[in-house]
MMTF fields as JSON, N, C-alpha, C and O atoms, coordinates in Angstrom:
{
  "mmtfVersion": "1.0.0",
  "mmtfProducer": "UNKNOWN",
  "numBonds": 211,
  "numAtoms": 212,
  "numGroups": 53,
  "numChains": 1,
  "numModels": 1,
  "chainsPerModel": [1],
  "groupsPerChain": [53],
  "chainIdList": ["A"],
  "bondAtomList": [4, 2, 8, 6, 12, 10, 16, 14, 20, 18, 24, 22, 28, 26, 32, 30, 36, 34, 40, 38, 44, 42, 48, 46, 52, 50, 56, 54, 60, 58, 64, 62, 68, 66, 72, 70, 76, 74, 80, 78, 84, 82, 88, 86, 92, 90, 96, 94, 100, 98, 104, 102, 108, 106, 112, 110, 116, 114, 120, 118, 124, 122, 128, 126, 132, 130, 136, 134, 140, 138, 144, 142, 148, 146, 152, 150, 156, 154, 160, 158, 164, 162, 168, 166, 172, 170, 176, 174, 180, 178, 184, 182, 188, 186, 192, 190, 196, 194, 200, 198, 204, 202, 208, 206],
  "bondOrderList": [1, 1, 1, 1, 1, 1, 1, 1, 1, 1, 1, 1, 1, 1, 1, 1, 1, 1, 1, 1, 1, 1, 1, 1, 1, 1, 1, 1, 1, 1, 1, 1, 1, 1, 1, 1, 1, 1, 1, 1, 1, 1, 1, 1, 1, 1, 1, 1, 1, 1, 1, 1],
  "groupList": [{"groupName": "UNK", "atomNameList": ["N", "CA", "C", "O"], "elementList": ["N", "C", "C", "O"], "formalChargeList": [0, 0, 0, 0], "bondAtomList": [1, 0, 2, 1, 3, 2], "bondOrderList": [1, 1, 2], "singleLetterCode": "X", "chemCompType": "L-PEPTIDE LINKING"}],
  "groupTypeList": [0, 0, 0, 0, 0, 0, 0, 0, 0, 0, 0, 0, 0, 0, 0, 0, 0, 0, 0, 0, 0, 0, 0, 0, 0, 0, 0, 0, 0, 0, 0, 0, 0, 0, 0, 0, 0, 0, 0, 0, 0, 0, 0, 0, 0, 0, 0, 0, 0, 0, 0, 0, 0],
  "groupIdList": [1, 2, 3, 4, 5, 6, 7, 8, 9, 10, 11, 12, 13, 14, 15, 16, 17, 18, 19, 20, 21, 22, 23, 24, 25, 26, 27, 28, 29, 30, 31, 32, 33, 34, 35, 36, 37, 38, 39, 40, 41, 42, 43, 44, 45, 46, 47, 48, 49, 50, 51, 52, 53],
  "secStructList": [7, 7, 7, 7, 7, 7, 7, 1, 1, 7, 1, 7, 2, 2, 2, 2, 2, 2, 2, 2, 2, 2, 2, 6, 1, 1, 1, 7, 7, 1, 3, 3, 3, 3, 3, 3, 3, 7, 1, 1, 1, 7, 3, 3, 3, 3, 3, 3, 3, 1, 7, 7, 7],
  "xCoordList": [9.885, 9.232, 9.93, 10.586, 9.788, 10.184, 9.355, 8.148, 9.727, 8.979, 9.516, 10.216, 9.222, 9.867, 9.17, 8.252, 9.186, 8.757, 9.402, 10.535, 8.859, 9.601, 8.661, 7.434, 9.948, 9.019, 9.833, 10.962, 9.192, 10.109, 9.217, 8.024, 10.051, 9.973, 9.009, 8.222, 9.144, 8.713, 10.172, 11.354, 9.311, 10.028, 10.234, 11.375, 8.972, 9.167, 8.804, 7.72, 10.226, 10.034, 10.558, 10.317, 11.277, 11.773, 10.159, 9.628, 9.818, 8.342, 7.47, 6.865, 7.455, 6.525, 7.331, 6.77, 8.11, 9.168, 8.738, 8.032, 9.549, 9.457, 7.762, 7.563, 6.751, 5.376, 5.587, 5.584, 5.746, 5.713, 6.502, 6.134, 7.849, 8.605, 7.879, 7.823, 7.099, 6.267, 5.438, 5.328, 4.469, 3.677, 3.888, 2.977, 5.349, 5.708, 6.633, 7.5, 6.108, 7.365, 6.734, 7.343, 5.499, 4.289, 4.637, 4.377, 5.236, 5.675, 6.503, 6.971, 7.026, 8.413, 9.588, 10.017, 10.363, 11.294, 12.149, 11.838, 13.619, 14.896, 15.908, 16.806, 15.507, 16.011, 15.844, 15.597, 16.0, 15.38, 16.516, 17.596, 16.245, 17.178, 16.217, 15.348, 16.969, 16.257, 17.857, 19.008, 17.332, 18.338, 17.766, 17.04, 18.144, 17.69, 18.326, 19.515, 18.084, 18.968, 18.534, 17.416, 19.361, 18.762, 18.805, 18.395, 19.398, 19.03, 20.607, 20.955, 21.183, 23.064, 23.753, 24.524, 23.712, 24.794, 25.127, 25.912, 24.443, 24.557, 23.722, 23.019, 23.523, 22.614, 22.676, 23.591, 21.818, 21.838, 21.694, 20.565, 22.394, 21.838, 21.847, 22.78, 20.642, 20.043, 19.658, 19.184, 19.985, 20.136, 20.27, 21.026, 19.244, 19.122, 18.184, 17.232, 19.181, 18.691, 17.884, 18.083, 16.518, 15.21, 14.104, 13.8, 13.562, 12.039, 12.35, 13.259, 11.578, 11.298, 11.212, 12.199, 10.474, 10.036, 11.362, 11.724],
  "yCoordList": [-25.502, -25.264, -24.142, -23.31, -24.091, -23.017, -22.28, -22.443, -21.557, -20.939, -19.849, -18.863, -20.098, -18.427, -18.323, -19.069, -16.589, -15.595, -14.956, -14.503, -14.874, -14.414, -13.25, -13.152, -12.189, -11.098, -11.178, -11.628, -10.58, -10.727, -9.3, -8.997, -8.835, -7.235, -6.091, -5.266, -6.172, -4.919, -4.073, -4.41, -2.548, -1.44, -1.844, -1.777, -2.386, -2.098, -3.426, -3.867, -4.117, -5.696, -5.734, -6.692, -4.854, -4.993, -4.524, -5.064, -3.765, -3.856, -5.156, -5.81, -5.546, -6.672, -7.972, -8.737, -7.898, -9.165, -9.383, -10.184, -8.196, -7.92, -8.135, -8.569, -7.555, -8.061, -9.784, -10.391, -10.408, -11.75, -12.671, -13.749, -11.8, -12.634, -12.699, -13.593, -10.939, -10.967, -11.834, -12.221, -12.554, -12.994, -14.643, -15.303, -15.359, -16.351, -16.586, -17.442, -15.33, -15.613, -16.082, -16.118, -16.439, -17.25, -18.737, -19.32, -19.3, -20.678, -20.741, -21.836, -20.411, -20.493, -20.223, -20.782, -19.048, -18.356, -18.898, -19.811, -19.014, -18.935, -17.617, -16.97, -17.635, -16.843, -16.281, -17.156, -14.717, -14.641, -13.966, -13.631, -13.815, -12.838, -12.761, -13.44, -11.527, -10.711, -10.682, -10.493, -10.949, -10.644, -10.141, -10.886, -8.725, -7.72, -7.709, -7.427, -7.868, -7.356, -6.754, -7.022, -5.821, -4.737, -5.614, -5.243, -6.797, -7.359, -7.89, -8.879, -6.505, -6.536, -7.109, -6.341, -8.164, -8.648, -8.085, -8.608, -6.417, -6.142, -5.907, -4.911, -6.736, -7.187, -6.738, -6.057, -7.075, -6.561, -7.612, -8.082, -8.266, -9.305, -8.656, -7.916, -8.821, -8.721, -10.137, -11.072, -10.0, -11.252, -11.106, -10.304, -12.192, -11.579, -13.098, -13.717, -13.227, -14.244, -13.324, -12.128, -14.293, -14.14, -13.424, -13.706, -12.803, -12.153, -11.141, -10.321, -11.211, -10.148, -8.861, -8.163, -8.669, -6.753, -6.671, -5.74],
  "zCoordList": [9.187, 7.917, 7.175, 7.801, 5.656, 4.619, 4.04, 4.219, 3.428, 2.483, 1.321, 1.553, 0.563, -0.606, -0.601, -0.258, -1.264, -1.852, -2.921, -2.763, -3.903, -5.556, -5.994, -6.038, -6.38, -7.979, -8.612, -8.415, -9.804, -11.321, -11.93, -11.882, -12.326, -13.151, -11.983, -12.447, -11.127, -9.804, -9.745, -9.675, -9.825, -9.233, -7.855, -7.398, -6.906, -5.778, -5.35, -4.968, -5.53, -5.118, -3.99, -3.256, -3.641, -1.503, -0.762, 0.208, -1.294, 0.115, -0.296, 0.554, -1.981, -2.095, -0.984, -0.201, -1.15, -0.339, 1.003, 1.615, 1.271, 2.784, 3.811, 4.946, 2.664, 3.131, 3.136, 4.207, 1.977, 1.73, 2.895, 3.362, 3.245, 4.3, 5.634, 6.478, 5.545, 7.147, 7.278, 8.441, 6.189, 6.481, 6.702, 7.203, 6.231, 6.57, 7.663, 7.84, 8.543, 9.444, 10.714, 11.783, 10.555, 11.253, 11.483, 12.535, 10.437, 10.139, 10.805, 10.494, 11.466, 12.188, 11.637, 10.628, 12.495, 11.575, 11.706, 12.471, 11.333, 11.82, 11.432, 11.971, 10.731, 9.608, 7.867, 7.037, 7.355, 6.267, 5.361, 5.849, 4.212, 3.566, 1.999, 1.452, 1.723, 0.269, -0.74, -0.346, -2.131, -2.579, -3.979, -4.638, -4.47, -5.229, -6.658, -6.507, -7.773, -8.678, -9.742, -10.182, -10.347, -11.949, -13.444, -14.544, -13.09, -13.765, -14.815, -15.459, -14.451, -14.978, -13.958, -13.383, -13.581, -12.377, -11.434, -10.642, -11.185, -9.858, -9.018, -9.19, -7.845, -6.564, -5.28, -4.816, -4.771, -3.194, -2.185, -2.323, -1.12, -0.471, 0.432, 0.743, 1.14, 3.002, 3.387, 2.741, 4.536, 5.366, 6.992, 7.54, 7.786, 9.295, 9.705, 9.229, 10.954, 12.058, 12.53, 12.743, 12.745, 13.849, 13.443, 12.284, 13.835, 13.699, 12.642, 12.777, 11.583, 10.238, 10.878, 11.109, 11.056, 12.208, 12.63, 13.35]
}
């Protein structure tokens, strides 16, 4: 199974995420990743095989 999680205009959209990923990581994980941006083309990707925690 999948799942997203999306914000749009949060200061603090890595802890909103990161809650959102914890709580789908119930569904069965494989793997997750976050990817951050200011909005000018420059971003942040995180990315990680297995358990969120």
């Amino acid at each position: 199974m999948c799942g997203i999680v999306g914000v749009v205009g949060n200061k603090n959209a890595t802890d909103i995420l990161m809650q959102g990923l914890e709580k789908l990581e119930y569904r069965g994980y494989d793997s997750a990743g976050i990817y951050v941006t200011n909005g000018v083309n420059q971003g942040r990707l995180i990315k990680s095989v297995g358990r969120i925690a």
